[in-house]
C-alpha positions as CSV (number, residue, x, y, z in Angstrom):
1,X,0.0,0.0,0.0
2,X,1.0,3.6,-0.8
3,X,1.6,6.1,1.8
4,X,0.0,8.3,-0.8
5,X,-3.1,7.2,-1.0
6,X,-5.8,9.5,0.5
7,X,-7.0,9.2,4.3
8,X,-10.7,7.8,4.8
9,X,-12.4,10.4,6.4
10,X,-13.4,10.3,10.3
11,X,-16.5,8.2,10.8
12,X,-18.7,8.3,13.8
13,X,-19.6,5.2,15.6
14,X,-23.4,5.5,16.1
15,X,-23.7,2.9,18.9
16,X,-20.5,4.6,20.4
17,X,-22.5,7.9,20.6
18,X,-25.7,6.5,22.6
19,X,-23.2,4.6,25.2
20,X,-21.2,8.8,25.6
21,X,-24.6,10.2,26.1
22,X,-25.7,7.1,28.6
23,X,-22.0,8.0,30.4
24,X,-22.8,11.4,30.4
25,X,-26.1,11.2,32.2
26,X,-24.9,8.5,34.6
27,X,-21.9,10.9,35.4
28,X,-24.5,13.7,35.9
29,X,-26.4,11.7,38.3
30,X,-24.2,9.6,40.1
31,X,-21.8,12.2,41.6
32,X,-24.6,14.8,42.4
33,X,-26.4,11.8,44.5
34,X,-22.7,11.4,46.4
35,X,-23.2,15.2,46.7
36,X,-26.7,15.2,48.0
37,X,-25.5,12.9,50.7
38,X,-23.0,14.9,51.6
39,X,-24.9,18.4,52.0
40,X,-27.4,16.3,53.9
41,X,-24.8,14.7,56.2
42,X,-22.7,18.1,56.5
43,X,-24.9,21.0,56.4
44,X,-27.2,22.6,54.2
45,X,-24.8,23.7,51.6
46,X,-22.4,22.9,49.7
47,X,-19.5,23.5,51.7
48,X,-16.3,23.0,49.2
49,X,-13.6,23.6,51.9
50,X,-14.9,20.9,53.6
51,X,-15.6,18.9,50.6
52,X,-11.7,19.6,49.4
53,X,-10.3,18.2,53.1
54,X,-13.0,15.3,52.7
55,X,-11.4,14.7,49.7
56,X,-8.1,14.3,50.6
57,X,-8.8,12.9,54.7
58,X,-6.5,9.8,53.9
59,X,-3.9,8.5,51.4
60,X,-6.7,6.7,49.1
61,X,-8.6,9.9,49.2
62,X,-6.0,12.3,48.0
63,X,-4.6,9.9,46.0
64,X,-8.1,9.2,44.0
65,X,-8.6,13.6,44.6
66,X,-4.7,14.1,43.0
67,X,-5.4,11.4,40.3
68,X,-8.6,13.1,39.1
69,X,-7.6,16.7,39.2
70,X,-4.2,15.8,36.5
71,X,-6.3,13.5,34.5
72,X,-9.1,15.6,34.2
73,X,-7.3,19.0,33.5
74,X,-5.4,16.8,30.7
75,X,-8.4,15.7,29.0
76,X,-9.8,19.1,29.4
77,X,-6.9,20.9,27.8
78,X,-7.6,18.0,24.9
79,X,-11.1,18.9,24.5
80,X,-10.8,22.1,24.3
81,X,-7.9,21.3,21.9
82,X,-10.0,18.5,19.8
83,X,-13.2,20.6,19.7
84,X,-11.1,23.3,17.9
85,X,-9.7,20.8,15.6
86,X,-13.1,19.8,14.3
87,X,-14.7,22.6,14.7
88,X,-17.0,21.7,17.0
89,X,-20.2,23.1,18.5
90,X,-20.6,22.9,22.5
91,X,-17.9,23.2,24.4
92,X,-18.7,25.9,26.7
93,X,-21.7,23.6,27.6
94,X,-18.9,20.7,28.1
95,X,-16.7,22.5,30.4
96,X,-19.4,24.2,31.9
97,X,-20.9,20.7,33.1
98,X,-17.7,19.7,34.1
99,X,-17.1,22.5,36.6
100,X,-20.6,22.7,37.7
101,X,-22.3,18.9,37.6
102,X,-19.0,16.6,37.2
103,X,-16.3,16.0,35.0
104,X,-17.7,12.7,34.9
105,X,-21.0,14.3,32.8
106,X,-18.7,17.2,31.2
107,X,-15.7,14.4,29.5
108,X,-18.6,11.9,28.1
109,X,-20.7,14.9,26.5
110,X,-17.8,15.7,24.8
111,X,-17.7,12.4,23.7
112,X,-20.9,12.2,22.6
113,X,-20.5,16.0,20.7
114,X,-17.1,14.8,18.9
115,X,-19.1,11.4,17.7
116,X,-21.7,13.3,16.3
117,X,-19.3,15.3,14.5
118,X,-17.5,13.2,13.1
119,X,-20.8,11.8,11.5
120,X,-21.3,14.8,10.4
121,X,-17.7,15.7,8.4
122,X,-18.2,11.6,6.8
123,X,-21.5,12.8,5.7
124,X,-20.4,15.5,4.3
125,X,-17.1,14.1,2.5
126,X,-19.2,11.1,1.7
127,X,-20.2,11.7,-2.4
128,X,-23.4,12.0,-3.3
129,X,-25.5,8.7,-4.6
C-alpha cells in the first residue's frame, strides 16, 4: 500500500454515541447523589472547603482527589484542543458541566458532541448517490 493514497475520512460510531450520552447522564447523576448525601450529612450547603479536606482525609482519598484533578485538566486541555480541531459546537456547555455537575457528565458529552461530529464531516465528505 501507498503512503499516498488519500485518508478515509473520520467516521462516527453510532452505537459509540448512545453509550457517551448514557456515560454522560450517569456521570450527571451519580456524583450529584454522592453530593446530596453529603450536603445532607454536613450541612445545608455545599460547603467546598470541607468537601476539598474530605477529599483528601487519607492517602486513598487524595490519591483518588490528585489522580482526578491531573487527568481531568489533561483531558480538558484535549477537549478544548480536539473541539477546535473539528470545529465543534458545544464546548462551553462541556466545560461548563464539568465545573458545575461533574467532570464525569462534562468528558462523556464531549464524547458524545465529537461522535456526532465526526458523522457529520463523513456525511459530508461522503459523495453523493
Amino acid at each position: 500500500m501507498s503512503s499516498t493514497q488519500p485518508s478515509k475520512p473520520a467516521t462516527g460510531n453510532p452505537l459509540l454515541k448512545w453509550i457517551y450520552l448514557a456515560l454522560a447522564i450517569a456521570g450527571a447523576v451519580l456524583p450529584w447523589l454522592a453530593n446530596i448525601e453529603f450536603i445532607r450529612e454536613y450541612g445545608s450547603s455545599f460547603d467546598l472547603g470541607l468537601f476539598v479536606q474530605l477529599a483528601n482525609a487519607n492517602p486513598a482519598a487524595g490519591s483518588l482527589s490528585r489522580d482526578l484533578a491531573i487527568g481531568a485538566t489533561a483531558v480538558v486541555i484535549w477537549i478544548v484542543q480536539e473541539s477546535r480541531r473539528l470545529e465543534m459546537r458545544g464546548l462551553a456547555w462541556v466545560l461548563l458541566c464539568s465545573v458545575t455537575v461533574a467532570f464525569a457528565c462534562g468528558a462523556p458529552l464531549f464524547l458524545y458532541l465529537r461522535e456526532r461530529r465526526l458523522a457529520e464531516l463523513a456525511a459530508e465528505a461522503s459523495p453523493l448517490a
